[in-house]
Each structure stands twice: as C-alpha cells, then as structure tokens.
C-alpha positions in Angstrom: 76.5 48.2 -62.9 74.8 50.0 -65.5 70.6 49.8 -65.1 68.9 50.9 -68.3 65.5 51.9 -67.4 63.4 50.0 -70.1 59.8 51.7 -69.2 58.0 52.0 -72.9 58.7 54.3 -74.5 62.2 53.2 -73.7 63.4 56.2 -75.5 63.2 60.3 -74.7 63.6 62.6 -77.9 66.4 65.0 -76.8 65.5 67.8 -79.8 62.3 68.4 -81.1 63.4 69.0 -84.9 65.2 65.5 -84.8 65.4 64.3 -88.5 64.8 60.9 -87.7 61.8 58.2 -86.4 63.0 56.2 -83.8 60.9 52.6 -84.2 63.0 50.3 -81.4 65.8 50.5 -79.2 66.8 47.1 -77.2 70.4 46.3 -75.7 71.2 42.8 -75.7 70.1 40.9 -72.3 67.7 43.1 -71.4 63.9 41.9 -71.2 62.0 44.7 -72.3 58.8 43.5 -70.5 60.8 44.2 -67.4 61.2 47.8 -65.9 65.2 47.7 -65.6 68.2 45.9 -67.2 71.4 45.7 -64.8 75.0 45.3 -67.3 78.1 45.2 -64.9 80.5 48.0 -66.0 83.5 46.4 -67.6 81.3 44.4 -69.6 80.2 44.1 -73.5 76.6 45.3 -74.2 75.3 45.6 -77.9 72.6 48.5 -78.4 70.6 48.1 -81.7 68.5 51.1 -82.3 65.5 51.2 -85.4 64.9 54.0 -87.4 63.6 55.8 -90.1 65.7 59.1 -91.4 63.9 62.0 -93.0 67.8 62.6 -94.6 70.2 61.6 -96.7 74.0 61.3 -96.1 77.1 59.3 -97.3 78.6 60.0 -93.7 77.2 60.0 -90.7 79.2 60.0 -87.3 77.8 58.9 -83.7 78.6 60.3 -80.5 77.5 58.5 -76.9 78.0 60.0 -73.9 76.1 60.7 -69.9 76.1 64.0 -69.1 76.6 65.1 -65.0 76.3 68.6 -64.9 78.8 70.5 -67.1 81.1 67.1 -67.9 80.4 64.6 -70.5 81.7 61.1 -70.1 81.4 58.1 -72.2 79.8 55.2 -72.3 82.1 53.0 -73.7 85.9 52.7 -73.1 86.9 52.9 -76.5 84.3 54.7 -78.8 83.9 54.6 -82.1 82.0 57.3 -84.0 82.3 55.9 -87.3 78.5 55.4 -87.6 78.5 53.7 -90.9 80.7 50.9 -89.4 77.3 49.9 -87.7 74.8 50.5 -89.9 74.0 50.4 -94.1 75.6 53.9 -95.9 74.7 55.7 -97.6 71.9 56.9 -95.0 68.7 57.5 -97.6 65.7 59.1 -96.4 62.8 57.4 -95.3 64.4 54.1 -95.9 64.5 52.2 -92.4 68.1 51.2 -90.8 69.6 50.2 -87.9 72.3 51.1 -85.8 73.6 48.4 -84.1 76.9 48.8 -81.6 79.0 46.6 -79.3 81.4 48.0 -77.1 82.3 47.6 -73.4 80.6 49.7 -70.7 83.3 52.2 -68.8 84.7 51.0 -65.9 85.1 55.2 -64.8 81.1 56.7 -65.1 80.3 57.8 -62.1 77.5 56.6 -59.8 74.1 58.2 -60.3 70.9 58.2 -62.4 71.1 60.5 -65.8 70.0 60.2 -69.6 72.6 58.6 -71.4 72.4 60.5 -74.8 73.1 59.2 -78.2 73.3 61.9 -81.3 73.8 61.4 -84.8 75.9 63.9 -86.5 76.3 64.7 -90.6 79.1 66.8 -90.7 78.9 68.9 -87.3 75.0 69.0 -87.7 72.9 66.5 -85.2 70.2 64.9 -87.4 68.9 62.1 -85.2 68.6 62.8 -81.2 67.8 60.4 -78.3 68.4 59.3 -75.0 68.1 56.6 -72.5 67.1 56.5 -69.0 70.5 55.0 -67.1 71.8 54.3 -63.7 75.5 53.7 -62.9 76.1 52.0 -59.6 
C-alpha cells in the first residue's frame, strides 16, 4: 500500500529558488482532515496539484519518482512526462494552473517511508519543486 502522509502543509519545497507557488495538492480518496491516506499498490490514484508559476513556457515536462538512497524509482508503472497532457499550455506566469495525473501506483517500490518527489522541468531546467511525505508497505 502506498500511505501519503497528509499532515498540513501536505507539501515540502525540495529547492528554495522553486519558480512556482504551490496552493493545493490532494490525491483522490484521501481525506485531508485525516493524517494518512492508504492506496494499494497496483491501483489507480489521481494527484491534482495547484499552483501559481512565476514563468512562462510552451513545454514543460514532469518527472515523479521516490528516491532510496542513490536509486530512483517511480511512482507509476507507466509514466508519462508530457506535463502539458495534464495541465493548460502554454504555462504563463502568475496565471494559476493545475496539474492533474492519473496513473497506477507500482507494484515494485520498495517498502519504507521517503519523500516521493515531483519536479517540473523546462527544457532540462527544474522550475517547480516539491515533494510528498510517502510510505510503501
């Protein structure tokens, strides 16, 4: 099962010089006046995250991943880093959007606690930086 600790802020800036406000971040089926959200791995979960960008781009891509020491692995089986597929593009600044994916946990994270981490690229440069509080089981 994946546990997404929903504690407010339910969100952790991962860079300081992140271009981007984050307002909201909720998964579907998860209360956020409770302190953890249980999704079985195998199964769909949406993530809709709210924000604000202090840039502009006609591309934007959208990597997801848990990091356990030196390896990476992903969140969802089949990732799609097209961000524009999931939210409005052109990305103008100061003009809220919202980034909102569906995609089926992985059946092969490992077991443990860690900051599953979400980063929003233009071109190879991260612009928007966050992470959640996760538990595999």
């Amino acid at each position: 099962m994946l546990f997404i600790d929903m504690y407010k802020p339910s969100f952790t800036k991962v860079v300081s010089n992140s271009f981007c406000e984050i307002n909201q971040i909720t998964v579907d089926g998860c209360d956020p006046n409770k302190t953890w959200c249980y999704i079985p791995r195998g199964t769909n979960a949406t993530i809709k995250v709210e924000f604000v960008p202090h840039f502009c781009s006609r591309h934007v891509s959208m990597d997801m991943h848990v990091q356990l020491g030196s390896n990476k692995f992903n969140i969802s089986k089949h990732i799609d880093n097209e961000a524009c597929k999931f939210m409005t593009c052109p990305v103008e600044s100061f003009i809220k959007n919202e980034y909102k994916y569906t995609d089926t946990i992985s059946r092969n994270l490992p077991k443990g606690m860690y900051l599953a981490l979400f980063v929003m690229r233009e071109d190879i440069n991260p612009k928007c930086c966050f992470g959640i509080k996760v538990g595999i089981n």
